[in-house]
DRENDO-1510 file (C-alpha; in Angstrom, 1 decimal, always signed):
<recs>
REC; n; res; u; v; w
REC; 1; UNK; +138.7; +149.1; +31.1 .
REC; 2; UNK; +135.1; +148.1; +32.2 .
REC; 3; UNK; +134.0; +149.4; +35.7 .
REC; 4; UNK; +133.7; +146.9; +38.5 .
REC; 5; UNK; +130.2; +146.3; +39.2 .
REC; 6; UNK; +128.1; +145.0; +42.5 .
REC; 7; UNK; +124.9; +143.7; +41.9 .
REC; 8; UNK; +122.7; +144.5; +44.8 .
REC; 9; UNK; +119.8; +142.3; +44.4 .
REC; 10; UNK; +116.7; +143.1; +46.7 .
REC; 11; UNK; +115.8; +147.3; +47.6 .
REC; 12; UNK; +114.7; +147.1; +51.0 .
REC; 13; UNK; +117.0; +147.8; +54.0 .
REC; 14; UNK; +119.6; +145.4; +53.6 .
REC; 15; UNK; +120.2; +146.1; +50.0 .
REC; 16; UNK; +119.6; +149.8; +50.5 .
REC; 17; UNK; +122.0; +150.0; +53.7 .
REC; 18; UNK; +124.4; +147.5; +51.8 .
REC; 19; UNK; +124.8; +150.4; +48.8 .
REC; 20; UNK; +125.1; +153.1; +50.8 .
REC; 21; UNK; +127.9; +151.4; +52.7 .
REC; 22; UNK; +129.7; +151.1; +49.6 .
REC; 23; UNK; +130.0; +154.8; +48.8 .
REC; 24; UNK; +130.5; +155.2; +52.5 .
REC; 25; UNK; +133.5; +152.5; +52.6 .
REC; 26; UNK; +135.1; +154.4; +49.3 .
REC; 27; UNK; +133.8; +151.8; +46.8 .
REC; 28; UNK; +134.4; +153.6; +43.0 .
REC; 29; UNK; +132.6; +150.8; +41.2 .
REC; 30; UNK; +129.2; +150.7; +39.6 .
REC; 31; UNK; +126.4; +149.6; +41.8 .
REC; 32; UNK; +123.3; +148.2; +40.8 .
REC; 33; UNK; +120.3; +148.0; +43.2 .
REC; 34; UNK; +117.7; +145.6; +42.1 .
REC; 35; UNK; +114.0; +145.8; +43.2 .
REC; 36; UNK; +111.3; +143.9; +42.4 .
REC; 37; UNK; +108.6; +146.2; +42.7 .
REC; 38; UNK; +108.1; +149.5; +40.7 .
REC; 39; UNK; +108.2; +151.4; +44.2 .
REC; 40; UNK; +111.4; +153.1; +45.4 .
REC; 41; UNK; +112.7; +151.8; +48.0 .
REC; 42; UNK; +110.8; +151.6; +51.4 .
REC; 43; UNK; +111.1; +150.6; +55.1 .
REC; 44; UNK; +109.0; +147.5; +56.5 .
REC; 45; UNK; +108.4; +147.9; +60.2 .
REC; 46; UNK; +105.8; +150.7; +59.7 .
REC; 47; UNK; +103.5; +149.0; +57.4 .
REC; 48; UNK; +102.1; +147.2; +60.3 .
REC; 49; UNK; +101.6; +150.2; +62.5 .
REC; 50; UNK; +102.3; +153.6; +61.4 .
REC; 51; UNK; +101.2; +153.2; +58.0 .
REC; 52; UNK; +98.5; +151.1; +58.4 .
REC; 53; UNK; +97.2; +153.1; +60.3 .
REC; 54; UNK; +97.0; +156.6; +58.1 .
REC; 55; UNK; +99.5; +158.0; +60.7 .
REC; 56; UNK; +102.1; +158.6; +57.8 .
REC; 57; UNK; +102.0; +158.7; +53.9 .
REC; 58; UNK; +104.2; +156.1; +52.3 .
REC; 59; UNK; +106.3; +159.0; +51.3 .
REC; 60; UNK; +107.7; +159.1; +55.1 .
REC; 61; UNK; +109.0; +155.8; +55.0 .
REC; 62; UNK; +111.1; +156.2; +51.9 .
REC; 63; UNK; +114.8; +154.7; +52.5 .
REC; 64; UNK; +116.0; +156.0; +48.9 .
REC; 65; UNK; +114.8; +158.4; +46.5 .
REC; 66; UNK; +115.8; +159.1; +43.4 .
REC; 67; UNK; +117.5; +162.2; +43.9 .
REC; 68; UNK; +119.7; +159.9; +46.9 .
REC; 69; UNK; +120.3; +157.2; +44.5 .
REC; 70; UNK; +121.1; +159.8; +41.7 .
REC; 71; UNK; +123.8; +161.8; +44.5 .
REC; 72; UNK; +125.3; +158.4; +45.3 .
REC; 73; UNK; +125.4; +157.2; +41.5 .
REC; 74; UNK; +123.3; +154.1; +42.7 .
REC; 75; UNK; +121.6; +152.5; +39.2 .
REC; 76; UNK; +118.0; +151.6; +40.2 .
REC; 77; UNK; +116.5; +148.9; +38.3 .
REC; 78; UNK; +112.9; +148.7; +39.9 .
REC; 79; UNK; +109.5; +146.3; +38.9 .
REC; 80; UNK; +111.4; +143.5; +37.8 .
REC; 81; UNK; +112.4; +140.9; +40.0 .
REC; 82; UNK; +115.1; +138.9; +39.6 .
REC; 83; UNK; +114.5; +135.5; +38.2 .
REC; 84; UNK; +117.5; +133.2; +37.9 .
REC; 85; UNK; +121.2; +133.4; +38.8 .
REC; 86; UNK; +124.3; +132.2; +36.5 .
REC; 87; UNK; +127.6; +132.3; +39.2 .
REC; 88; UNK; +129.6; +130.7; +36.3 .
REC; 89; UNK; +129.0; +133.4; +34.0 .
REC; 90; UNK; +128.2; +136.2; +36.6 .
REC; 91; UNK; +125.0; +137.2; +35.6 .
REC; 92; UNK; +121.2; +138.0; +37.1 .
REC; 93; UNK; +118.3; +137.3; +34.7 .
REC; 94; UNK; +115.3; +139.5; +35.4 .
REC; 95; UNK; +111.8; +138.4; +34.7 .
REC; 96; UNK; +111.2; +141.3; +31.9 .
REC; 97; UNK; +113.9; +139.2; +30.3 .
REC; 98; UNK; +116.9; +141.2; +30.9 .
REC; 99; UNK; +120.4; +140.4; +32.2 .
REC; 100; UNK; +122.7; +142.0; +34.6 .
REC; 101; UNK; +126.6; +141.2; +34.6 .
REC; 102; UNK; +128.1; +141.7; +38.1 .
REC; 103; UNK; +131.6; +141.3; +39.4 .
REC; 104; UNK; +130.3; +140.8; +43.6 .
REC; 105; UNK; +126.6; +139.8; +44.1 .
REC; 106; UNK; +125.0; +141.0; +47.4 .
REC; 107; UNK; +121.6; +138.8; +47.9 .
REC; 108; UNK; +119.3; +140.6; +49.5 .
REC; 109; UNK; +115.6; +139.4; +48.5 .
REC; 110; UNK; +114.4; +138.5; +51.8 .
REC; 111; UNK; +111.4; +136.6; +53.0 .
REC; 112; UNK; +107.8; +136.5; +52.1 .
REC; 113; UNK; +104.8; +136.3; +53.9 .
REC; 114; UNK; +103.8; +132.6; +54.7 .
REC; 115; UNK; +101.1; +131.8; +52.1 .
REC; 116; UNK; +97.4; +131.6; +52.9 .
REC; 117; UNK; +96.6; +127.9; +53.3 .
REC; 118; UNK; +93.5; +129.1; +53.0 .
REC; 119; UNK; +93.6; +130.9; +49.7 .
REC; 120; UNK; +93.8; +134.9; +49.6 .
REC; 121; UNK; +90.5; +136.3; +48.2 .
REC; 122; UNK; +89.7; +139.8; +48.3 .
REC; 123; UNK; +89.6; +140.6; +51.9 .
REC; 124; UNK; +91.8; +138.0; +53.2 .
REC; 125; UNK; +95.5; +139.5; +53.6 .
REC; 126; UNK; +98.8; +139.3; +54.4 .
REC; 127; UNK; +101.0; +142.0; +55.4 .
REC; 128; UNK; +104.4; +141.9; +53.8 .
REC; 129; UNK; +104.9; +144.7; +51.0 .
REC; 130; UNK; +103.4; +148.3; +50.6 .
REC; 131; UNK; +100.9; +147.4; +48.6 .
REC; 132; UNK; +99.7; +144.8; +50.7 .
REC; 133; UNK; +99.4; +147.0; +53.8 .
REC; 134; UNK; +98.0; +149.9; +51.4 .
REC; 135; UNK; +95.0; +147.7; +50.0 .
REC; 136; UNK; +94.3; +146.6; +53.9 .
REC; 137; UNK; +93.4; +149.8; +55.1 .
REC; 138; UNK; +91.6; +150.5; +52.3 .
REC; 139; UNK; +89.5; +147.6; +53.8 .
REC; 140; UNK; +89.8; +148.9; +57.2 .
REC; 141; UNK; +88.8; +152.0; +56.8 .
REC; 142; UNK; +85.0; +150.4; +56.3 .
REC; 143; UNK; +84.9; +149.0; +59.5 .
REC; 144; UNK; +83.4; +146.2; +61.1 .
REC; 145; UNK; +85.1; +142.9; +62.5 .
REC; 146; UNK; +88.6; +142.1; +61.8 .
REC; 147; UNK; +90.1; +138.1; +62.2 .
REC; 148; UNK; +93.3; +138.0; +62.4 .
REC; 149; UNK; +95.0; +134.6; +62.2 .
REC; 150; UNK; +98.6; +134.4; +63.8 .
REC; 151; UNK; +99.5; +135.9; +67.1 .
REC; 152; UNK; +103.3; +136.7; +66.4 .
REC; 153; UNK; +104.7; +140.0; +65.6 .
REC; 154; UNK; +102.6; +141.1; +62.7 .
REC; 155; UNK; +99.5; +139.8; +63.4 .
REC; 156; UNK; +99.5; +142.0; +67.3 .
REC; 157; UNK; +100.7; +145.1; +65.9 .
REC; 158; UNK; +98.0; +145.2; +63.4 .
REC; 159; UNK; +95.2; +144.2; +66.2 .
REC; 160; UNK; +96.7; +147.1; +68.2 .
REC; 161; UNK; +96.4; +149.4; +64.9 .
REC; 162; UNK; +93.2; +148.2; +63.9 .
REC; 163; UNK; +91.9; +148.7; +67.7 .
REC; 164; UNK; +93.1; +152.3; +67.6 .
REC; 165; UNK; +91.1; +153.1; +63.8 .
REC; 166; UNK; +88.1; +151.4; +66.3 .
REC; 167; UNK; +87.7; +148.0; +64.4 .
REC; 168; UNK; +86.4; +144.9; +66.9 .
REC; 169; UNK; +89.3; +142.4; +66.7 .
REC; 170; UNK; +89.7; +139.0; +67.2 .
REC; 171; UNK; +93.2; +137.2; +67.1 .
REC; 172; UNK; +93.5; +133.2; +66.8 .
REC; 173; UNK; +96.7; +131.4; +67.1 .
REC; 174; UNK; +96.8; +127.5; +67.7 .
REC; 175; UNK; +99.0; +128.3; +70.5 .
REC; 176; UNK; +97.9; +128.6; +73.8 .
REC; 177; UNK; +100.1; +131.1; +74.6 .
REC; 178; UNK; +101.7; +134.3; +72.0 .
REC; 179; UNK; +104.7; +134.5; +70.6 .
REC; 180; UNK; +105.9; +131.5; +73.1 .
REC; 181; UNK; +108.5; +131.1; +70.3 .
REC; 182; UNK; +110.3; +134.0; +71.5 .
REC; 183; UNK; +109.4; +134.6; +74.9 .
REC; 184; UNK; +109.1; +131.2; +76.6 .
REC; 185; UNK; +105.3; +130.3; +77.7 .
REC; 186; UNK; +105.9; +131.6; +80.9 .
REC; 187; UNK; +105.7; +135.3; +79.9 .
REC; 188; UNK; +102.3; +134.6; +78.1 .
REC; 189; UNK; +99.5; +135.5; +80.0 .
REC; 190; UNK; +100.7; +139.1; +80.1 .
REC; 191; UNK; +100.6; +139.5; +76.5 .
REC; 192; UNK; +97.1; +137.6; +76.3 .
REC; 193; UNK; +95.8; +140.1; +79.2 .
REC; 194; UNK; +97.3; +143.3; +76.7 .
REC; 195; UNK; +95.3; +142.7; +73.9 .
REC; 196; UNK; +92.2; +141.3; +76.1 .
REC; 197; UNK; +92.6; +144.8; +78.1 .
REC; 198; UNK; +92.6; +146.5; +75.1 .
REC; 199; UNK; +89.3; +145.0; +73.7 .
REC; 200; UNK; +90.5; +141.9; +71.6 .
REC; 201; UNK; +88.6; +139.1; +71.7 .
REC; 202; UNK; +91.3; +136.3; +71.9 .
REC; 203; UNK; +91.1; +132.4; +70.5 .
REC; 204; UNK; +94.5; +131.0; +71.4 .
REC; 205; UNK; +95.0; +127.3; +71.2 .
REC; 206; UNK; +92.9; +126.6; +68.7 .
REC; 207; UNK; +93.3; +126.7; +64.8 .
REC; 208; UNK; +91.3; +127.2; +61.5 .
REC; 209; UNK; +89.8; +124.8; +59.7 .
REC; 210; UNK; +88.1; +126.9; +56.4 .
REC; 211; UNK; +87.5; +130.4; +55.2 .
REC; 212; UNK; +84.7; +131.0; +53.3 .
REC; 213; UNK; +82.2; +133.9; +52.1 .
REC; 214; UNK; +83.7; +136.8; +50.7 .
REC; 215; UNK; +84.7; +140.2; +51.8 .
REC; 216; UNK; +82.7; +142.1; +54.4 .
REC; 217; UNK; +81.1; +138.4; +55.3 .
REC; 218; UNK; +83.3; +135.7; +56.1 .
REC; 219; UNK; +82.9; +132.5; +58.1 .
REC; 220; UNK; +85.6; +131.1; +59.9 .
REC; 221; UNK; +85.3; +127.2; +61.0 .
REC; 222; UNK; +87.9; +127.0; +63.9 .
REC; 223; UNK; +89.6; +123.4; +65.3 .
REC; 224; UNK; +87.3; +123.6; +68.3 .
REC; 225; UNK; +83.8; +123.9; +66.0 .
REC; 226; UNK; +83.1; +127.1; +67.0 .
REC; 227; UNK; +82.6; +129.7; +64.2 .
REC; 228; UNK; +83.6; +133.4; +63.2 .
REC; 229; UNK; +82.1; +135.7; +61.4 .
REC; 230; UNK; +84.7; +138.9; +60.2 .
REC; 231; UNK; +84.6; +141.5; +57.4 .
REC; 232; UNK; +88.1; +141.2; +56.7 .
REC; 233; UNK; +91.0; +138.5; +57.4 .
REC; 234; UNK; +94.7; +138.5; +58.0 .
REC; 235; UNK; +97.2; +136.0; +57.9 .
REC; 236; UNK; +99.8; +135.8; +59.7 .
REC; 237; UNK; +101.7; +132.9; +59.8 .
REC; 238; UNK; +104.8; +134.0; +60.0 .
REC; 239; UNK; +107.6; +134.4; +56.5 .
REC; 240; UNK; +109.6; +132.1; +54.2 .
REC; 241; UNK; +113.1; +133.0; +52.9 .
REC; 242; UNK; +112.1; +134.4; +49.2 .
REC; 243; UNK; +115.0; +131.8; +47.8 .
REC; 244; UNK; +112.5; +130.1; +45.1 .
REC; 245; UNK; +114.5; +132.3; +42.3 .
REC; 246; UNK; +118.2; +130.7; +43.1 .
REC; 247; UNK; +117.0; +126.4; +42.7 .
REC; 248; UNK; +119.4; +126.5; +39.6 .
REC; 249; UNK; +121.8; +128.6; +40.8 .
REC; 250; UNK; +123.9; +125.9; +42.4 .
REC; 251; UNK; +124.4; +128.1; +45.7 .
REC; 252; UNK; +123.7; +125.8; +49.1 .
REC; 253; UNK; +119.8; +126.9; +49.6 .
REC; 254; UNK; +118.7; +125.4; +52.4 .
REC; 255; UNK; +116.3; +127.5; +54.6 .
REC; 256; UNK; +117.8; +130.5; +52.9 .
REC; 257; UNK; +121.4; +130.9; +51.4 .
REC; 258; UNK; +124.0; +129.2; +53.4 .
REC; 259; UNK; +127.0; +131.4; +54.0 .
REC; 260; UNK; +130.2; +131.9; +55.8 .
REC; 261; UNK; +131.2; +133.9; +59.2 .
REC; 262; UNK; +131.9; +136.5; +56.3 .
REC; 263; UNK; +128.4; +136.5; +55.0 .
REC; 264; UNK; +130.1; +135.0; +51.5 .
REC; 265; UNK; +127.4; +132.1; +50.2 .
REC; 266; UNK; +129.2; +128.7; +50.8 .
REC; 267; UNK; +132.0; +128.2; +47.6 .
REC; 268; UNK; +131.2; +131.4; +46.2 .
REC; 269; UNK; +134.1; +133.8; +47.1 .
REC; 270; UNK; +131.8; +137.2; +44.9 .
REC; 271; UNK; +128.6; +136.2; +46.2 .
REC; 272; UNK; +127.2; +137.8; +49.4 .
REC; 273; UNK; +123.6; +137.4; +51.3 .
REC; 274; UNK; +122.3; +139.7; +53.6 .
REC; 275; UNK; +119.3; +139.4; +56.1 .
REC; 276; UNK; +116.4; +137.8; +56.1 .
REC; 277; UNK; +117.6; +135.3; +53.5 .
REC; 278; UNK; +121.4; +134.7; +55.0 .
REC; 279; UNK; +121.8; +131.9; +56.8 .
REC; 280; UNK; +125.2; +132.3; +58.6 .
REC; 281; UNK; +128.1; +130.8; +60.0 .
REC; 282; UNK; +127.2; +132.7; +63.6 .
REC; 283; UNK; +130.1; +132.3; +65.7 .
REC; 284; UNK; +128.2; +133.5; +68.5 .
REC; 285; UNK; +125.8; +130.5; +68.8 .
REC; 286; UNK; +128.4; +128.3; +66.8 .
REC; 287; UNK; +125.6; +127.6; +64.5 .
REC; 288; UNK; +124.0; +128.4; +61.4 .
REC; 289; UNK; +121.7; +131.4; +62.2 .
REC; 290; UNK; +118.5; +133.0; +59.8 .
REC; 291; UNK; +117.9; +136.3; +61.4 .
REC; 292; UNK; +114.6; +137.8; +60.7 .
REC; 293; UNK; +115.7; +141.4; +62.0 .
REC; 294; UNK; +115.9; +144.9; +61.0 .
REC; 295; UNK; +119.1; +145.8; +62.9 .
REC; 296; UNK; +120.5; +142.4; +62.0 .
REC; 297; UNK; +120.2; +143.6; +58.2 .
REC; 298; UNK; +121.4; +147.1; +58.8 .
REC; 299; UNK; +124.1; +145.3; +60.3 .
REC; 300; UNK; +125.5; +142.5; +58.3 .
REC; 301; UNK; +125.6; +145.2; +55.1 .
REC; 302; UNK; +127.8; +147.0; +56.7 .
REC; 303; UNK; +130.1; +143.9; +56.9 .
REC; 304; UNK; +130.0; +142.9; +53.4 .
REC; 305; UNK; +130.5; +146.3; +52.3 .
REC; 306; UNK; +133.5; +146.1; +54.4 .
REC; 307; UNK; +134.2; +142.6; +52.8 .
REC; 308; UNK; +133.7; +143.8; +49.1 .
REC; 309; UNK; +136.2; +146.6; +49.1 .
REC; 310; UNK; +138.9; +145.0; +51.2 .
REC; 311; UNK; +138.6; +141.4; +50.5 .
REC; 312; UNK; +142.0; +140.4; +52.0 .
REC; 313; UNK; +140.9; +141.5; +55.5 .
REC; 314; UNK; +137.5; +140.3; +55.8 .
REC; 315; UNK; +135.3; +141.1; +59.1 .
REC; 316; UNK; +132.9; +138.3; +60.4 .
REC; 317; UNK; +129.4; +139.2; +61.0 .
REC; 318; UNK; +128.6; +138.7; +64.6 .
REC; 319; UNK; +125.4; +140.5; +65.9 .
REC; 320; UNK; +123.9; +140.6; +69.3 .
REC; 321; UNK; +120.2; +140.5; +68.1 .
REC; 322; UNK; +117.7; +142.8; +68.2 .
REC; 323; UNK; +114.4; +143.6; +67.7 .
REC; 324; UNK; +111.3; +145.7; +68.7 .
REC; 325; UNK; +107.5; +145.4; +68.7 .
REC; 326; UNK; +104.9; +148.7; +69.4 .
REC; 327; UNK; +101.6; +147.1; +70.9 .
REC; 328; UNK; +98.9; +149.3; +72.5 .
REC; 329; UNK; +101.1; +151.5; +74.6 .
REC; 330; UNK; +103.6; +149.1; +75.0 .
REC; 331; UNK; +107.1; +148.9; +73.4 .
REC; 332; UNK; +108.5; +146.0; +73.6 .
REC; 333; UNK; +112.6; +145.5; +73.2 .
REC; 334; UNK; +114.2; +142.4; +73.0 .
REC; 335; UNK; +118.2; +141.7; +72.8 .
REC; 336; UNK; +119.9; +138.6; +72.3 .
REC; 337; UNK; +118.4; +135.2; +72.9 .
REC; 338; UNK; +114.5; +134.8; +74.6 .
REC; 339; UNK; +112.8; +132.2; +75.4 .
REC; 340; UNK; +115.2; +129.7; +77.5 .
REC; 341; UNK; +114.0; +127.5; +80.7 .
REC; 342; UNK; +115.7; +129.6; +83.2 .
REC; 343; UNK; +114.5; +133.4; +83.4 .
REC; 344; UNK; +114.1; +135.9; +85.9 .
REC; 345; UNK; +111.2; +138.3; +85.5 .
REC; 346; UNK; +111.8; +142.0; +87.1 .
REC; 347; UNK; +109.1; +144.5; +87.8 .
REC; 348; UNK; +109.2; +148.3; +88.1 .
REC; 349; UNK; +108.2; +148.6; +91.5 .
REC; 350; UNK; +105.1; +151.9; +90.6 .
REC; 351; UNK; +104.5; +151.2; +87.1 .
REC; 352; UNK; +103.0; +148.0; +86.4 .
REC; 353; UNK; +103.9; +148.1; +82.2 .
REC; 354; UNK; +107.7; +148.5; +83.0 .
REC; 355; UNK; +109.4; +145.1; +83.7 .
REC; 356; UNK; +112.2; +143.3; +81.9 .
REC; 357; UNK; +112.7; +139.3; +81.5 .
REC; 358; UNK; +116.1; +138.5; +81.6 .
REC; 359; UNK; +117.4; +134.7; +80.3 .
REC; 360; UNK; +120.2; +132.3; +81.0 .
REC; 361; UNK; +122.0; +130.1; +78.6 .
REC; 362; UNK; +122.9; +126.5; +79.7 .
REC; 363; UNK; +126.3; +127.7; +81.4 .
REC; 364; UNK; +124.5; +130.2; +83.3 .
REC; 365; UNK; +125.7; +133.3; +81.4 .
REC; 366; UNK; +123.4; +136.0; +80.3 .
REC; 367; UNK; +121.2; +134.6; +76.5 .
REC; 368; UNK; +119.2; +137.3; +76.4 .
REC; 369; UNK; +116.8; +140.0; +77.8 .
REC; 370; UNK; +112.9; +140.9; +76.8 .
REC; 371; UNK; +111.8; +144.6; +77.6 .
REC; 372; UNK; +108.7; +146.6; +78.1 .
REC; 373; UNK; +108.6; +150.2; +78.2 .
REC; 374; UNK; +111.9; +150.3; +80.3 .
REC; 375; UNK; +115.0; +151.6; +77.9 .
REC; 376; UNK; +117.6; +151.9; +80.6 .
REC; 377; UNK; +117.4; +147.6; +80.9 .
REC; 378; UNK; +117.9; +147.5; +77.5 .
REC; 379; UNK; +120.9; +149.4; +77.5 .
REC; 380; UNK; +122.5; +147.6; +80.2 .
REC; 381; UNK; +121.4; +144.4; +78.7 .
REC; 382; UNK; +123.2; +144.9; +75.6 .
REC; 383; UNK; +126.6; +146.2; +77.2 .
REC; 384; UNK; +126.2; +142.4; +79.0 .
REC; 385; UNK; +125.9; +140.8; +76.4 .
REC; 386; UNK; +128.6; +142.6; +74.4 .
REC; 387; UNK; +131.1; +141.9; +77.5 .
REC; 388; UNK; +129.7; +138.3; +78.7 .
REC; 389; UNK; +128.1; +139.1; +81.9 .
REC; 390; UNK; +126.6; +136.2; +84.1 .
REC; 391; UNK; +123.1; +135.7; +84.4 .
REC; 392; UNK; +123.1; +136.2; +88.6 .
REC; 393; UNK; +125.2; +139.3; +87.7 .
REC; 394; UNK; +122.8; +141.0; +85.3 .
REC; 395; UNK; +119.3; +140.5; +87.3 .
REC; 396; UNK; +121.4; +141.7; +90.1 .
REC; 397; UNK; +121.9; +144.7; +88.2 .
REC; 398; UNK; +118.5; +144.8; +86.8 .
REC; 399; UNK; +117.5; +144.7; +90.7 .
REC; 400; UNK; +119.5; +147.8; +91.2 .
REC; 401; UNK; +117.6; +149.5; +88.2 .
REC; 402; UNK; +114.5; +148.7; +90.2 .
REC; 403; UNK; +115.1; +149.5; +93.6 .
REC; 404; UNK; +113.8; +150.4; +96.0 .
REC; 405; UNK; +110.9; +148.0; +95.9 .
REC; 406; UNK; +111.9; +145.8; +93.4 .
REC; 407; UNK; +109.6; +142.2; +93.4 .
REC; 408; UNK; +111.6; +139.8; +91.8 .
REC; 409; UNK; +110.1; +136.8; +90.7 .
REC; 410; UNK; +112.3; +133.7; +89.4 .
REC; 411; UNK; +111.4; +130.9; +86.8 .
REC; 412; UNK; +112.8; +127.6; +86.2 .
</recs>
């Protein structure tokens, strides 16, 4: 009798957290772990900061080696990418022309960096894979001017990291304000005044018109016809579910793979996606949700791990979200929904880098919370959340975290 067999395709921290559930949840089958690059398996999040930064070798942010994938009888199947999908005949086709029968699918490929619009010659960079964030501090480590385009996630933690190896930075984003997309324009200013204080020379609101020169002199003609010079160039745009390989496939793509609460893609009762590429039924928001998180992907494969070895009692996949950002000196926490209308903004009465935004949803219950340096509001915020606190009756609490001098400000 042939062995049951999961196909796990994608080896970063879904699909690696998604085969060790497996083994975890007593799953006897064969798994198959699927990567498209010839490195073992890795974690993302420090390739902006640590990494980049020569603070750790790329051997410290291993998720699976090959001893761990040998203990847990994990097949890895590395430096060929996965290049079409057959549901009818349950089989992967790789790029080096192989093929891969499964019995469940688990898709777990992820998103890409946002192409370049303006093409990606040596020196201009994105920030997405190990190699990527390898070959930019090769270029850092010379010095000079980094130009960062993008002021989201990616493109602050590198300023911060190329601050600290003593680069001059400048970051442009066509916003006025960063990362209003998460945080509501409101909070803005006191993330332009962290990289300003911290010596970043800041462009925000106006774009980039054309890159030209080469590396260690480029000239970059901005919206408002002012020009840059820089040595090197990132882009940061932000990331695009990496779906391109599944156009035949038949699955419902549309701004990743469209699944149920169960994280099963829509019709397909063996196929799975996890992470950056799932786009779920969230019965949360009562919406389909894209979740570009870490914790969201740790997560959700522990759900269909669940769901692949007992498939008659299926668990939804319901997170509170999650995610984190190390700027400067800054740590920056943010749980469940940012970025509504109606906020409240709570500072730590003696230390001026502690303070917490907390957010309402329409009905006046608790969305979500944004911290800085201050742990014990994130703690609280995410016991709210979890048991539907109002939003008067968390920045009441938040008020009692900060007492005795607590100066509360309110937004609306």
């Amino acid at each position: 009798m042939t062995a049951h067999t999961t196909v796990i395709v994608g080896a970063s921290i879904g699909g690696v957290r998604t085969a060790q559930a497996l083994r975890n949840t007593g799953y006897g089958g064969r798994i198959v772990l699927i990567g498209d690059e010839p490195e073992l398996p890795y974690d993302k999040p420090p390739l902006s900061k640590a990494l980049l930064a020569g603070d750790i070798a790329a051997g410290e942010i291993r998720l699976l080696d090959a001893d761990g994938a040998s203990a847990l009888d994990i097949e890895l199947v590395l430096g060929s990418a996965a290049s079409d999908l057959d549901p009818a005949g349950s089989t992967i086709a790789l790029e080096d022309g192989s093929t891969i029968r499964y019995d469940n699918l688990v898709i777990a490929t992820g998103a890409n960096a946002r192409p370049s619009p303006w093409g990606e010659p040596l020196g201009v960079h994105v920030v997405r894979s190990l190699a990527d964030a390898t070959a930019l501090r090769q270029h850092l480590e010379r010095g000079g001017h980094l130009a960062i385009i993008g002021a989201g996630f990616i493109g602050a933690e590198t300023a911060a990291t190329a601050r600290k190896m003593g680069l001059d930075v400048t970051l442009i984003d066509p916003n006025p304000v960063p990362m209003s997309r998460v945080l509501g324009a409101n909070m803005g200013q006191r993330f332009i005044d962290l990289h300003t204080r911290n010596g970043v020379d800041t462009r925000f609101g106006v774009g980039v018109e054309s890159i030209s020169g080469e590396l260690g002199a480029f000239r970059i003609q901005l919206t408002d016809r002012s020009t840059l010079d820089a040595t090197v160039v990132v882009v940061g745009i932000g990331a695009v579910p990496n779906d391109e390989w599944l156009a035949s496939s038949g699955l419902d793509v549309d701004n990743g793979v469209v699944c149920d609460r169960h994280s099963r893609a829509r019709g397909h009762g063996n196929i799975y996606a996890i992470g950056d590429i799932a786009r779920f039924d969230n019965a949360r928001r009562n919406e389909l949700t894209r979740l570009e998180h870490w914790t969201n992907a740790v997560d959700q494969a522990s759900v269909v791990a669940h769901n692949i070895v007992h498939p008659t009692d299926p668990r939804e996949h319901t997170p509170i979200e999650y995610v984190w950002s190390d700027q400067y000196d800054w740590k920056i926490q943010i749980v469940g929904v940012a970025g509504s209308r109606m906020h409240t903004v709570v500072d730590h009465p003696t230390k001026p880098d502690q303070f917490a935004i907390a957010y309402a949803t329409d009905h006046m219950q608790l969305a979500g919370l944004v911290t800085v340096n201050w742990p014990k509001a994130l703690i609280a915020a995410r016991r709210a959340l979890a048991t539907g606190v109002t939003f008067d009756g968390f920045t009441e609490q938040l008020n009692r975290l900060a007492r005795p001098n607590t100066l509360l400000e309110a937004g609306s």
